[in-house]
C-alpha positions as CSV (number, residue, x, y, z in Angstrom):
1,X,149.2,66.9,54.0
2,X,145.7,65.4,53.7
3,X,145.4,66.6,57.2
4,X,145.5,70.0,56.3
5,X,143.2,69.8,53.1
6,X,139.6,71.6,53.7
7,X,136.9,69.2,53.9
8,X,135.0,69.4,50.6
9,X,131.3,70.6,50.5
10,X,129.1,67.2,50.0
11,X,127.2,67.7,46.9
12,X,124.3,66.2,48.2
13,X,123.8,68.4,51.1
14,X,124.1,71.7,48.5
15,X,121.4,70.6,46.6
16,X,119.4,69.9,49.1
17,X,119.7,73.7,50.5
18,X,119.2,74.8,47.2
19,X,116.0,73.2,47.1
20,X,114.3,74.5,49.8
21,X,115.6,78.0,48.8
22,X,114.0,77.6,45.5
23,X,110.7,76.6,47.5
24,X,111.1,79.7,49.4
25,X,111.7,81.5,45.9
26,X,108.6,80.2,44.6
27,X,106.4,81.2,47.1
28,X,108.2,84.5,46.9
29,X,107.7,84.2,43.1
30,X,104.1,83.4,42.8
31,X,102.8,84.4,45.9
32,X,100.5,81.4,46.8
33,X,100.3,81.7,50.5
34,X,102.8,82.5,53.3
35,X,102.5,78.8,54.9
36,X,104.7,77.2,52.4
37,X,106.9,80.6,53.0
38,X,106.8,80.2,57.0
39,X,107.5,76.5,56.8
40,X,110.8,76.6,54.0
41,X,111.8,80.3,56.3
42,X,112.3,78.5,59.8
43,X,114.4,75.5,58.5
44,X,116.6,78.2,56.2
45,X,116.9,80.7,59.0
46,X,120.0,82.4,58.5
47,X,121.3,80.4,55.7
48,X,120.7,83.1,53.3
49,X,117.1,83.9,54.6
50,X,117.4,87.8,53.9
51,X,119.2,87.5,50.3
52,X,116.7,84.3,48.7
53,X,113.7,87.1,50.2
54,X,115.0,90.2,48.5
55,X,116.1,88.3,45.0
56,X,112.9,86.4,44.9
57,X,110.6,89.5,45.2
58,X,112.6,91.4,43.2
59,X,112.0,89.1,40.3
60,X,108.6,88.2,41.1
61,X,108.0,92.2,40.4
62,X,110.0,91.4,37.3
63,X,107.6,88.9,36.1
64,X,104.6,90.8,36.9
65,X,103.2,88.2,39.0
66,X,101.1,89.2,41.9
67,X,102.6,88.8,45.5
68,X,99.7,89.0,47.8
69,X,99.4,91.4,51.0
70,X,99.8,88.2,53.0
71,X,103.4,87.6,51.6
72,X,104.5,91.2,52.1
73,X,103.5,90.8,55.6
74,X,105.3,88.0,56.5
75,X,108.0,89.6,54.8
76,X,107.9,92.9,57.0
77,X,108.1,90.6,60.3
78,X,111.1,88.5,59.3
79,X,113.0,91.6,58.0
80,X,111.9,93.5,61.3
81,X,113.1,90.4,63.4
82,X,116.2,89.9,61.3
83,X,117.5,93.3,62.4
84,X,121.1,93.0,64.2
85,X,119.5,94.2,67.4
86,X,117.1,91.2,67.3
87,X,118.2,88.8,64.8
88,X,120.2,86.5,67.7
89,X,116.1,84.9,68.9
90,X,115.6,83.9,65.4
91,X,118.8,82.1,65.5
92,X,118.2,80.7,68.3
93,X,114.6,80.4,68.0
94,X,113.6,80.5,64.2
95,X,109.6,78.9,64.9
96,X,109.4,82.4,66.2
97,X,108.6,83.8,62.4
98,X,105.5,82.0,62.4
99,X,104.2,82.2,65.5
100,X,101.5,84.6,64.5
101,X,100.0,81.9,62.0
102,X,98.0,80.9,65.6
103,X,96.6,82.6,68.3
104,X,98.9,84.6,69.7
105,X,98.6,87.0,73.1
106,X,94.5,87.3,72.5
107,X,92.0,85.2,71.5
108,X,90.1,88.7,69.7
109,X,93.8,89.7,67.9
110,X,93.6,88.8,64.3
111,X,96.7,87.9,61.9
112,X,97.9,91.8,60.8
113,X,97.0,92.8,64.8
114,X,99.2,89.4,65.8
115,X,102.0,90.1,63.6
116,X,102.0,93.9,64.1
117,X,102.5,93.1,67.9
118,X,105.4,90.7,67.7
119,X,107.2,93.4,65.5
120,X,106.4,95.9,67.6
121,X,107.9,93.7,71.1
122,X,110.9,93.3,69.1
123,X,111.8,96.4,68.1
124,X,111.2,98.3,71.1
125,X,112.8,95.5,73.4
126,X,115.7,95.4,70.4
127,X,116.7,99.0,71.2
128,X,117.1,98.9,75.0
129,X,118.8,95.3,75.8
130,X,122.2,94.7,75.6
131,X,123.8,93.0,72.7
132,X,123.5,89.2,74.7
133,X,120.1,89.8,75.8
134,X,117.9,86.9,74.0
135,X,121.0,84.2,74.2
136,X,120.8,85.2,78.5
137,X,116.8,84.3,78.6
138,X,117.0,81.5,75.6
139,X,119.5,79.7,77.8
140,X,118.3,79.5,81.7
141,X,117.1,83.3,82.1
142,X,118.3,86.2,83.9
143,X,117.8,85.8,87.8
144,X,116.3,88.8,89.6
145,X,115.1,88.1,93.1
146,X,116.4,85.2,95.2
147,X,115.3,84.6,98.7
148,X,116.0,81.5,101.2
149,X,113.7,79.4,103.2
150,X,114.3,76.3,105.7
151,X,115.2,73.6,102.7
152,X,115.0,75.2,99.6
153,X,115.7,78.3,97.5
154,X,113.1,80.7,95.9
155,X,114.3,82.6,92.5
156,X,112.3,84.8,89.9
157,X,114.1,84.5,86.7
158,X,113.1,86.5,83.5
159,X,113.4,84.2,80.3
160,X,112.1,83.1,77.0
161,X,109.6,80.4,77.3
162,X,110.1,77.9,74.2
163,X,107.2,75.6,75.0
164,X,104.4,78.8,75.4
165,X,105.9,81.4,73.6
166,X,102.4,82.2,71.9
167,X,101.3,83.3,75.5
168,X,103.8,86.0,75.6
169,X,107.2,86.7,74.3
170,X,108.8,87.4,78.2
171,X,108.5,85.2,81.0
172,X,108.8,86.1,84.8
173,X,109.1,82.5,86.6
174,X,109.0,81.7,90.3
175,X,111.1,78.8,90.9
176,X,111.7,76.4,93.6
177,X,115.4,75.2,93.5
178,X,115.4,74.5,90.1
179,X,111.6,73.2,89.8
180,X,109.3,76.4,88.5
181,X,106.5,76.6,90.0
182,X,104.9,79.8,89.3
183,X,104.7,82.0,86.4
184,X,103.9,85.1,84.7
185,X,104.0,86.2,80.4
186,X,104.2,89.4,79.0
187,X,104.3,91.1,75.6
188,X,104.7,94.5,74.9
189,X,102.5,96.2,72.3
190,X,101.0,99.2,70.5
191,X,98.0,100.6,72.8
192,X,95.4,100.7,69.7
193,X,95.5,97.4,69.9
194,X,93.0,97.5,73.1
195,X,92.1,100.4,72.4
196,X,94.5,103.1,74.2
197,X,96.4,106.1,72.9
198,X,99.8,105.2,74.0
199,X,102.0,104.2,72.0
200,X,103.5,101.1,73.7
201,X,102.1,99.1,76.8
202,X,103.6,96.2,78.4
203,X,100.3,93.4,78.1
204,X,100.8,90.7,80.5
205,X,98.6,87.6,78.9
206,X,99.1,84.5,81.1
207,X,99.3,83.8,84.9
208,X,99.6,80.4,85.5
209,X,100.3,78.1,88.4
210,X,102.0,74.7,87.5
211,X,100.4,71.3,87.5
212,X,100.6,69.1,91.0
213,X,103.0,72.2,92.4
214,X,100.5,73.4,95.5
215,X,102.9,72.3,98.0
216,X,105.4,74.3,96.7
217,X,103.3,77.5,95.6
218,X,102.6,77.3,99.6
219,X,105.9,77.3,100.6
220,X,107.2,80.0,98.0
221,X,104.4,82.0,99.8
222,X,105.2,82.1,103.4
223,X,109.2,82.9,101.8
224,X,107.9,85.6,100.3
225,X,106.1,86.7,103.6
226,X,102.7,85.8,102.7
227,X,102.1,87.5,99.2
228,X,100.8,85.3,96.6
229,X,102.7,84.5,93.5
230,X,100.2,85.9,91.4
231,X,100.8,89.4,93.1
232,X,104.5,88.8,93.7
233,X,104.9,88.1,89.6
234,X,102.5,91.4,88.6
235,X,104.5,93.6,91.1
236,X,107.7,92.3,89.2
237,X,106.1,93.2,85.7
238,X,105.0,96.3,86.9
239,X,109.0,96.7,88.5
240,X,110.5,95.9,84.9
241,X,107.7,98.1,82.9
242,X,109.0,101.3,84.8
243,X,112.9,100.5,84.0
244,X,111.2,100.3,80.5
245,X,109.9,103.3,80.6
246,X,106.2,102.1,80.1
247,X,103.7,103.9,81.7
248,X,100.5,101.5,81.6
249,X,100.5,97.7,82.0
250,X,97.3,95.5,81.0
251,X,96.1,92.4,81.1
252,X,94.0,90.1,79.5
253,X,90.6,88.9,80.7
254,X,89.1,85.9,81.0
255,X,87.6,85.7,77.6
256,X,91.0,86.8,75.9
257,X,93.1,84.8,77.0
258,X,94.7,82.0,74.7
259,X,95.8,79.1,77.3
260,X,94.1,77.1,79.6
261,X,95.8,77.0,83.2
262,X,96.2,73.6,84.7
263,X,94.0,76.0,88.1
264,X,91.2,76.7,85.7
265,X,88.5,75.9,87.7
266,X,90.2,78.4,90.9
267,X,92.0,81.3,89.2
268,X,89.7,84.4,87.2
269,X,91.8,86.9,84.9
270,X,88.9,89.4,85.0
271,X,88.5,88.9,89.3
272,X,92.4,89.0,89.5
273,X,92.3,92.5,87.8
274,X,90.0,94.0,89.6
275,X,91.4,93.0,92.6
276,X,94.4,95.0,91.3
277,X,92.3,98.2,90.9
278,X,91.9,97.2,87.2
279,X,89.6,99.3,84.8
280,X,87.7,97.6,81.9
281,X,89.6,98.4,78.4
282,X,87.2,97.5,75.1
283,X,87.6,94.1,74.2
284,X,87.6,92.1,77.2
285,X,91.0,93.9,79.1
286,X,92.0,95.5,81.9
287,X,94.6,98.0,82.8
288,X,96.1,97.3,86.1
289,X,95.8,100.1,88.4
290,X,99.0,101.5,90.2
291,X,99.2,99.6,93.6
292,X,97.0,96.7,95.1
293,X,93.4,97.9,96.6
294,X,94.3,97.2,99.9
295,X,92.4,98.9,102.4
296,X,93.5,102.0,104.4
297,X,95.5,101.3,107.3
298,X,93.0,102.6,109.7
299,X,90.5,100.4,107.9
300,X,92.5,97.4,109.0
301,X,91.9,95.6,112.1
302,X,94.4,97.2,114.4
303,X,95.8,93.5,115.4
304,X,96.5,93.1,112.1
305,X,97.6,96.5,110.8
306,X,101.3,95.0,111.6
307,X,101.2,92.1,109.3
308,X,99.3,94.2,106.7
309,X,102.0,97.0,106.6
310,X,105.1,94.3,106.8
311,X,103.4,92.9,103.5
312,X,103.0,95.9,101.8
313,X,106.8,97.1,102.6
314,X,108.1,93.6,101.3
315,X,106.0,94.2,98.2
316,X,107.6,97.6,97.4
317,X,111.1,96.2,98.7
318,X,110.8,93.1,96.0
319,X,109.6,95.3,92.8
320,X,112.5,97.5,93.6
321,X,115.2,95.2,94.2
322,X,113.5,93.4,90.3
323,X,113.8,96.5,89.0
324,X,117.6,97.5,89.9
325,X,118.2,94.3,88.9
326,X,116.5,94.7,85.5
327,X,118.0,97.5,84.8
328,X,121.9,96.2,85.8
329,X,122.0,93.0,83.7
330,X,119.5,93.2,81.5
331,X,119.1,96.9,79.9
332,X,122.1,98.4,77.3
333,X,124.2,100.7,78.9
334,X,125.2,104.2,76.5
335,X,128.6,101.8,75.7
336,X,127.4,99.2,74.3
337,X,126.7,98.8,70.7
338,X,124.4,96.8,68.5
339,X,125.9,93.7,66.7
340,X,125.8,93.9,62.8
């Protein structure tokens, strides 16, 4: 019989959820700053996040007690993130509310620019990836390209960075066996925001090599028949930003961006993007151009116009086979639904 009895609800642990929900309603209440509110949000997360908000500004209207612009903010990201097309990250990942209380993307983005991007990522990725989307790239990411070489194999997986989220919300990551090695970030946000008319463009804010991996960085680089992982990754981006339907991709310069590669001293955003036919936005970015500035064929030494047009095939052939890829496991087919 006992066996069968439901275990009862320690009182202790209710009240202690009830007091950080009347923390939360306070802040709510009296609007003193959205740091209390971020802080009493993450460790709440779905435990009745949604209704404490909506019953704690209803009466703080009641009261006639001011809620400042800063709270209604906050409020519009977590209700925008909290959507059923989205809402699995912030289970799985709830720091993500406040991520925007630091630098986020750009050094030059200020707090309404840095929130009004990570709402605008979320909805437009929200709409377009199936329903298991953010558990696939929380949990080991979504492989796109493997290739073999003598000892080891060389996958480019797609995935949610924990550790760097602030550096973009999407991840493409080179890996050796199960060591990455290489990687690339990405975000995608409203064009204003550097100063473009679109409406959304995919903004690609870190390239980074990792620390002590040379060795490897060389190898992944004669796998991938000589093309650079820093070329390899943008070609990806560029591959997934089409399946997207995203017209322009951008980049941050070397004055923008937010981290601090472990190749500081060797790598430049701002030469990189040139290299890659990239024009100067305002504020220190650059749009990537639509191919790599190679030169012409005939502009090539002919004893090496072989190896140069083997290189650019390979290049095509890889952001191809990313973006088919992409688009298979990745993207919501017209069947699937959204989760409430």
């Amino acid at each position: 019989m006992k066996a069968n009895m439901p275990e009862p609800v320690r009182v202790r642990d209710r009240k202690d959820e009830w007091r950080k929900m009347s923390k939360l309603f306070a802040c709510l209440r009296i609007g003193i700053g959205v740091v209390p509110l971020a802080k009493a949000a993450t460790k709440l997360a779905f435990r009745g996040f949604v209704r404490v908000l909506e019953q704690g500004f209803q009466r703080g209207l009641s009261l006639n007690k001011p809620v400042s612009n800063e709270v209604l903010e906050y409020i519009d990201t977590c209700v925008t993130l909290l959507a059923p097309a989205t809402r699995q990250i912030v289970h799985l990942h709830p720091q993500i509310l406040n991520v925007t209380f630091r630098s986020y993307l750009a050094r030059s983005f200020v707090k309404d620019e840095r929130q009004t991007a990570l709402k605008h990522h979320y909805a437009y990725i929200g709409l377009r990836m199936r329903s298991d989307f953010f558990r696939l790239i929380y949990r080991g990411g979504v492989e796109l390209l493997q290739r073999n070489g003598n000892y080891q194999s060389y996958q480019i997986h797609l995935k949610f960075d924990r550790n760097y989220h602030a550096e973009g919300d999407l991840t493409l990551a080179l890996s050796e066996g199960e060591t990455q090695v290489y990687c690339a970030s990405f975000s995608i946000v409203p064009g204003w925001l550097i100063g473009l008319k679109e409406e959304s463009i995919l903004l690609i804010s870190r390239i980074q090599g990792e620390k002590n991996k040379l060795h490897s960085i060389n190898n992944a680089t004669r796998v991938y028949g000589d093309v650079a992982p820093p070329f390899l990754l943008v070609d990806a981006i560029r591959a997934v930003a089409k399946e997207l339907e995203i017209r322009v991709v951008a980049g941050v310069g070397d004055e923008e961006r937010i981290g601090v590669d472990f190749d500081s001293n060797k790598f430049s955003y701002d030469t990189f993007w040139q290299t890659y036919l990239g024009s100067a936005a305002c504020n220190r970015f650059y749009v990537v151009g639509e191919s790599y500035a190679g030169k012409h064929l005939q502009q090539v030494s002919p004893r090496h116009r072989r190896r140069t047009k083997r290189k650019r095939k390979l290049r095509k052939d890889v952001a191809d086979s990313i973006g088919a890829t992409f688009a298979r496991d990745c993207l919501r087919k017209e069947e699937d639904g959204v989760d409430n």
